[in-house]
C-alpha positions in Angstrom: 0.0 0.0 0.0 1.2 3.9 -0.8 1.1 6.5 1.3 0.8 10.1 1.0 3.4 12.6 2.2 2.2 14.6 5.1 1.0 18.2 4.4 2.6 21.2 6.1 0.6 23.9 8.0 2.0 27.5 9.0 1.5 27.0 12.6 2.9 29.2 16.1 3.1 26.8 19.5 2.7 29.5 22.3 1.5 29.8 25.9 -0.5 32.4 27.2 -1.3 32.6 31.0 -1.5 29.0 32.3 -2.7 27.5 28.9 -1.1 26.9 25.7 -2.1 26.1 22.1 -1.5 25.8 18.4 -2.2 29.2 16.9 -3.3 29.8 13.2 -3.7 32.1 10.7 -6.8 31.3 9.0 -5.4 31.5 5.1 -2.7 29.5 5.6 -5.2 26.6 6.5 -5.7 24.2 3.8 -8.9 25.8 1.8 -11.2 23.3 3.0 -10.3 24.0 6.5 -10.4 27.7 6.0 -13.7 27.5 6.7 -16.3 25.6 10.1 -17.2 22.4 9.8 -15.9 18.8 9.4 -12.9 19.5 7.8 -12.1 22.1 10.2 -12.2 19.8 13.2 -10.7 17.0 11.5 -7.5 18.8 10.9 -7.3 20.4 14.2 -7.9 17.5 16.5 -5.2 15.3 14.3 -2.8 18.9 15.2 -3.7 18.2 18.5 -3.7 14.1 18.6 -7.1 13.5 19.5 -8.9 11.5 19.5 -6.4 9.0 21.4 -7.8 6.2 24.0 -4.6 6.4 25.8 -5.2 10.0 26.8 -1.7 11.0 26.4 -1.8 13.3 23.2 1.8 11.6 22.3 1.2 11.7 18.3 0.4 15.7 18.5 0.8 18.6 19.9 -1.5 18.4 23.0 -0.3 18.0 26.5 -2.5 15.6 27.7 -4.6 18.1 29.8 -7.7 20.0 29.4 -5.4 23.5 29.6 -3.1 22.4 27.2 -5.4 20.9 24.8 -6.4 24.0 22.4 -6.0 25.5 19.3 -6.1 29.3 18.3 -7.9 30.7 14.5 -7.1 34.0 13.5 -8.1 36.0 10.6 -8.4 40.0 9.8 -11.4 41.5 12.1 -14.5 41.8 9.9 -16.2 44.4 12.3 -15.6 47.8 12.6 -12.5 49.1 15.1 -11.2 45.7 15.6 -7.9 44.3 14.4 -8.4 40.6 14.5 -11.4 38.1 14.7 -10.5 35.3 17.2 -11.8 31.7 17.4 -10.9 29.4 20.0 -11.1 25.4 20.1 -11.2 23.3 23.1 -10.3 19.6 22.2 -11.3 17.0 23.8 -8.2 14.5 24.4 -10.0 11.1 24.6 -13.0 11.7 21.6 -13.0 13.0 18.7 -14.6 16.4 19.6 -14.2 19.8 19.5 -16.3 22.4 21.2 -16.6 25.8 19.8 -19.3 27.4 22.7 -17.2 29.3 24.9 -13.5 31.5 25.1 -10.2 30.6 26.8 -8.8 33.7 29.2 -5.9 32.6 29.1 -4.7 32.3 25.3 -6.6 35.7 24.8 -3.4 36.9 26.2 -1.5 35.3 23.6 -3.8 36.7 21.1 -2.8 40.2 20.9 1.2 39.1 20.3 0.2 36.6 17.9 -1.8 39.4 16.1 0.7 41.6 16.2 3.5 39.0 14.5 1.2 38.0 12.0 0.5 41.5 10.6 -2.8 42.2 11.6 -2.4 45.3 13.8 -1.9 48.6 12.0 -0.2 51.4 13.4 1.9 50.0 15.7 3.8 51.6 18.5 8.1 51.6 18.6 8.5 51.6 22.1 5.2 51.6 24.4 2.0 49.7 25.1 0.2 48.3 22.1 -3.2 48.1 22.2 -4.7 45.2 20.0 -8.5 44.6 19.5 -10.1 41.7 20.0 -13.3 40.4 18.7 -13.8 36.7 20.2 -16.3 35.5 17.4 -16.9 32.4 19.5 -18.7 34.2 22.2 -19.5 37.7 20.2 -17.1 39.9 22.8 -14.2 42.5 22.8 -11.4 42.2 24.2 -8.2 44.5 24.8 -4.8 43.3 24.8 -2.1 45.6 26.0 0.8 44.6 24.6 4.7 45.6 25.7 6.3 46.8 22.5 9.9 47.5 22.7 12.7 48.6 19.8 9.4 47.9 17.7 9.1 44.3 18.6 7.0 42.3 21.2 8.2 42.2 24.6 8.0 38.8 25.9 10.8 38.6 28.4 10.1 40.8 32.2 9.7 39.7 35.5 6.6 39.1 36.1 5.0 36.2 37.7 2.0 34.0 37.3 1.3 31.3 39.8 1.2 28.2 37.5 4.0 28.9 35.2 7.8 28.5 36.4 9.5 31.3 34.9 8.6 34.8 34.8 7.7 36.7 31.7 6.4 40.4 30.6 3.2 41.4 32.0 -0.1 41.6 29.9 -3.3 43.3 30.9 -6.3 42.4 29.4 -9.7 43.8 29.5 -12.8 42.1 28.7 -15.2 44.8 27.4 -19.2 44.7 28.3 -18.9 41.3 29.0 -22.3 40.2 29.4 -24.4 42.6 27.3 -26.9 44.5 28.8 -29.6 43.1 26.5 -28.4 39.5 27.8 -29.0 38.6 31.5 -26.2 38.0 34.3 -28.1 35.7 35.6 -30.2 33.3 34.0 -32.4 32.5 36.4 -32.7 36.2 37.4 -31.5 34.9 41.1 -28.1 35.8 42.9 -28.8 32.7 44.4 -30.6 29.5 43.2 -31.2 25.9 44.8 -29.9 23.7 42.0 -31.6 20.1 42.2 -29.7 17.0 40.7 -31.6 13.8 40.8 -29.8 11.1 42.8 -27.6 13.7 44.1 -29.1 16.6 46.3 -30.1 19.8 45.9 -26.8 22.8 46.1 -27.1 26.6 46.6 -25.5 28.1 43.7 -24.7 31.0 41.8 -25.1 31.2 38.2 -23.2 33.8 36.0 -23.1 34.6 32.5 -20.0 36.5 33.0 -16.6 35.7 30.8 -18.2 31.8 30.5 -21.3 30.4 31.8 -20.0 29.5 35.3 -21.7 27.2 38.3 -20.8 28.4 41.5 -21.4 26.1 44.5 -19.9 26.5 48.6 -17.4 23.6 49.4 -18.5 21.9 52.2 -21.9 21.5 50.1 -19.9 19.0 48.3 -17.9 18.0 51.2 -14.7 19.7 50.4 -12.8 22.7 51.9 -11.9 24.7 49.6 -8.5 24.0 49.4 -8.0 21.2 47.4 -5.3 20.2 44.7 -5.8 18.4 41.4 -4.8 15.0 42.9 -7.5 15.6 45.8 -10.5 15.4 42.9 -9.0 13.8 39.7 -8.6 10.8 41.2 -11.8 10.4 42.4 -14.2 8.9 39.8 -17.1 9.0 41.8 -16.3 13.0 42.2 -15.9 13.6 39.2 -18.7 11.8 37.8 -21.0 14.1 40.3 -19.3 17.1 39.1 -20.7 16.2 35.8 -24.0 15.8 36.9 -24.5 19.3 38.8 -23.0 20.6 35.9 -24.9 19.3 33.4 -28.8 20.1 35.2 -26.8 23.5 35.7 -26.8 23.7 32.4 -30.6 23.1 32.0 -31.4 25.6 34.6 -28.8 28.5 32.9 -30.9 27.8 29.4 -27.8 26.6 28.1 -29.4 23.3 26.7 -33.1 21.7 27.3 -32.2 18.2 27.2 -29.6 16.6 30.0 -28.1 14.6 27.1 -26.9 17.7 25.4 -24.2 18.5 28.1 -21.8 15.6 26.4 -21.6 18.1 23.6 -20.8 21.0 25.0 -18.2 20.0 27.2 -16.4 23.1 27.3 -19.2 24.9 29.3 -20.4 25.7 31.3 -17.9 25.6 34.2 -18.2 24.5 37.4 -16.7 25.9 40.6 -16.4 25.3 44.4 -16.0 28.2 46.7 -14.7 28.4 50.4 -13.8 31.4 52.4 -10.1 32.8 53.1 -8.5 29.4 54.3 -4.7 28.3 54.3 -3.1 25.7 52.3 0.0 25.1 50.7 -0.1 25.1 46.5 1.0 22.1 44.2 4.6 23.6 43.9 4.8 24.0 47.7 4.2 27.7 48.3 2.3 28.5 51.7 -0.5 30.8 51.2 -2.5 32.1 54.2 -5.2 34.2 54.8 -3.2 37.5 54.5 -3.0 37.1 50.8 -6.3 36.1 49.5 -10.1 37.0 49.7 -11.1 33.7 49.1 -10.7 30.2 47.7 -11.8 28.9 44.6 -11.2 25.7 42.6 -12.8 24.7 38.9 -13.2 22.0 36.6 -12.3 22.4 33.1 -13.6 19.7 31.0 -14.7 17.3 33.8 -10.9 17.5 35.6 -9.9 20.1 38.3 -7.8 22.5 37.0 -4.2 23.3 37.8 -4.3 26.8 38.5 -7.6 28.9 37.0 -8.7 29.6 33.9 -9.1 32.9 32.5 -13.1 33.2 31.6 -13.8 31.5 34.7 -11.6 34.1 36.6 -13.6 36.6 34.8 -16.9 35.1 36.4 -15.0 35.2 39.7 -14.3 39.1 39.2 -17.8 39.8 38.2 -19.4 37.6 40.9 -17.2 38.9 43.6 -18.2 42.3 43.1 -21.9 41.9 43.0 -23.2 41.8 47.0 -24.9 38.8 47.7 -23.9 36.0 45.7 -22.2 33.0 47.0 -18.4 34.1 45.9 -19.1 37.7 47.0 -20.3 36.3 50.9 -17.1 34.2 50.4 -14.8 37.0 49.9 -16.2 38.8 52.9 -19.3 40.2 51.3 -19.8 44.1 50.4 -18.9 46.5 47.9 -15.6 45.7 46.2 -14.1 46.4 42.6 -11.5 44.0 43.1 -10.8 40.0 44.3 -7.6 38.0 45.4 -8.4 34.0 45.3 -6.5 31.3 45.9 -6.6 28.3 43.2 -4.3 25.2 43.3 -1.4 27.1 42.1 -1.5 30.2 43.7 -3.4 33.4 43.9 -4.7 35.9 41.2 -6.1 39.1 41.5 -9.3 40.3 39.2 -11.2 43.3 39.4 -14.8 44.2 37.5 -16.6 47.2 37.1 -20.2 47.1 38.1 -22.4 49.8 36.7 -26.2 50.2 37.9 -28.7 47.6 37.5 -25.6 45.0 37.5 -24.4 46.4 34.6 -20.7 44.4 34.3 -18.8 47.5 32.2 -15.4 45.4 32.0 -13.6 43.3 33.7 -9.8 42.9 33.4 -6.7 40.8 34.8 -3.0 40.1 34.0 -1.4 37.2 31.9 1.9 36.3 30.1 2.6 35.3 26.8 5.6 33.8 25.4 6.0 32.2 21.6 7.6 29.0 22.1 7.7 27.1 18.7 7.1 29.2 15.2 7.2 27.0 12.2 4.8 24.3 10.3 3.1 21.3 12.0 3.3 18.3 10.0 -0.3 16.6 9.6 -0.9 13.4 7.6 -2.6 14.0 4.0 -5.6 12.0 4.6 -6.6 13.8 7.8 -9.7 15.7 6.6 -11.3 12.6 4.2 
């Protein structure tokens, strides 16, 4: 039997906050792939090495987990006062899947530099902050990317430091514009607070935001936990996870997100799902101690169906947003009250959000800091026969 010769795709391998991904260009996809659909996923799962039963993503360029497992489109922005349309893919590892519904925080940092080195921002700055803008087509958002520019090139290199990633990097600030449009409701259920039924299961105060991703909120010790928990604490429990899944999938139902439970297994990527506790101490997966001095509160999330290492960026957003709201369950976690501004603790560390809350709820922005570093710029190599 003959075999084709494998096809080469411009590709840029880069991290951005605690994620990283395969970023594109959109015209340097083969044609058929330049558009959604079949093709489309076809290539991009085989990029990443999904689907593989092993769950090890050795044959691509996925790292086996849920934050690593992601690929980045861009193209020129189609709408007015925007540089770059953005589209991001979550793969699953394990099936042959990708879900389209939601955003990824963390490689919108990434975004903006990866705009920039691709030629898609106009006008740029020598020395200075950059400002590239984003419109995340997924979810129908802007977002801002300030980006160091120095001797008329990207700044990648500084010293500062993200909990979750080993070496320090140049700091990003991104803000999500009007994240949840004031035509579109906050909350779903039109409740700060909802009792969340799941058959078999029990019944869970939560909060329900609309807010960077469709995001669950529930109080620890509902589920039995603290608050404080690392990734081997959950991921290792079947059982656990398995009743994560099922709070977040009648979550879903009750957030409008689908109306039939089976729909969750396709739409993996959201909503979230979160467990909250207030100000506790606990010492992170690299060792650091962190006490109650430096945080509001705890949080941990799930990111398709595993806890996640550190936080991810949209679900931080939904932290932000919820935080500064008075009387949901992460706001009476942090200490309850007016605030513009949150520091939680996640598995890896702490992060610091902030929101700003106009009348009526009104979420005006919300913003954070990431890194972003390139680390591989070059072709992927992807068998021939990959999108038949």
């Amino acid at each position: 039997m003959s075999y084709k010769t494998q096809m080469k795709v411009p590709a840029t391998y880069m991290r951005g906050g605690t994620s990283k991904g395969t970023f594109f260009r959109i015209e340097d996809l083969p044609k058929e792939a330049q558009i959604p659909g079949d093709a489309r996923d076809k290539l991009l799962l085989r990029v990443v090495g999904s689907p593989d039963p092993y769950g090890k993503q050795i044959d691509g360029m996925g790292g086996a987990t849920s934050s690593t497992s992601k690929t980045v489109l861009i193209e020129k922005s189609s709408q007015p006062n925007h540089d770059v349309d953005y589209y991001f893919g979550q793969v699953a590892i394990d099936k042959a899947f990708m879900d389209w519904s939601g955003n990824c925080g963390n490689l919108s940092s990434a975004v903006g530099p990866f705009a920039i080195k691709s030629g898609y921002v106009d006008n740029l700055v020598t020395d200075g902050i950059q400002c590239v803008k984003i419109w995340q087509a997924n979810i129908q958002k802007t977002i801002l990317c300030y980006v160091p520019m120095k001797n008329g090139c990207i700044q990648e290199i500084g010293d500062y430091e993200i909990d979750g990633i080993a070496f320090p990097a140049a700091e990003l600030k991104l803000e999500f514009v009007a994240p949840v449009d004031p035509s579109e409701a906050l909350f779903p259920t039109g409740n700060l607070v909802d009792d969340l039924e799941v058959p078999g299961i029990g019944t869970f105060k939560t909060t329900m935001i609309m807010a960077g991703i469709p995001t669950i909120f529930l109080n620890a010790d509902a589920l039995g936990y603290k608050g404080t928990e690392l990734q081997s604490d959950i991921n290792s429990d079947t059982e656990a996870l398995k009743k994560f899944e099922a709070i977040r999938a009648y979550g879903a139902i009750k957030m409008g997100l689908i109306t039939d439970i089976n729909e969750a297994k396709t739409r993996a990527h959201t909503p979230k799902i979160a467990f909250i506790s207030k100000a506790q101490n606990y010492t992170t997966s690299s060792g650091k101690k962190i006490t109650t001095n430096d945080i509001d509160l705890n949080v941990r999330a799930l990111s398709m169906g595993q806890l996640h290492h550190a936080m991810m960026g949209t679900a931080s957003v939904a932290i932000g947003c919820a935080a500064c709201i008075p009387g949901t369950l992460v706001n009476i976690a942090s200490g309850g009250g007016e605030k513009d501004t949150v520091t939680f603790g996640h598995p890896s560390g702490t992060l610091k959000v902030g929101a700003v809350i106009g009348k009526n709820n009104i979420v005006e922005k919300a913003s954070m800091s990431r890194s972003a570093r390139i680390i591989m710029d070059g072709v992927v190599h992807v068998p021939s026969e990959t999108m038949k």
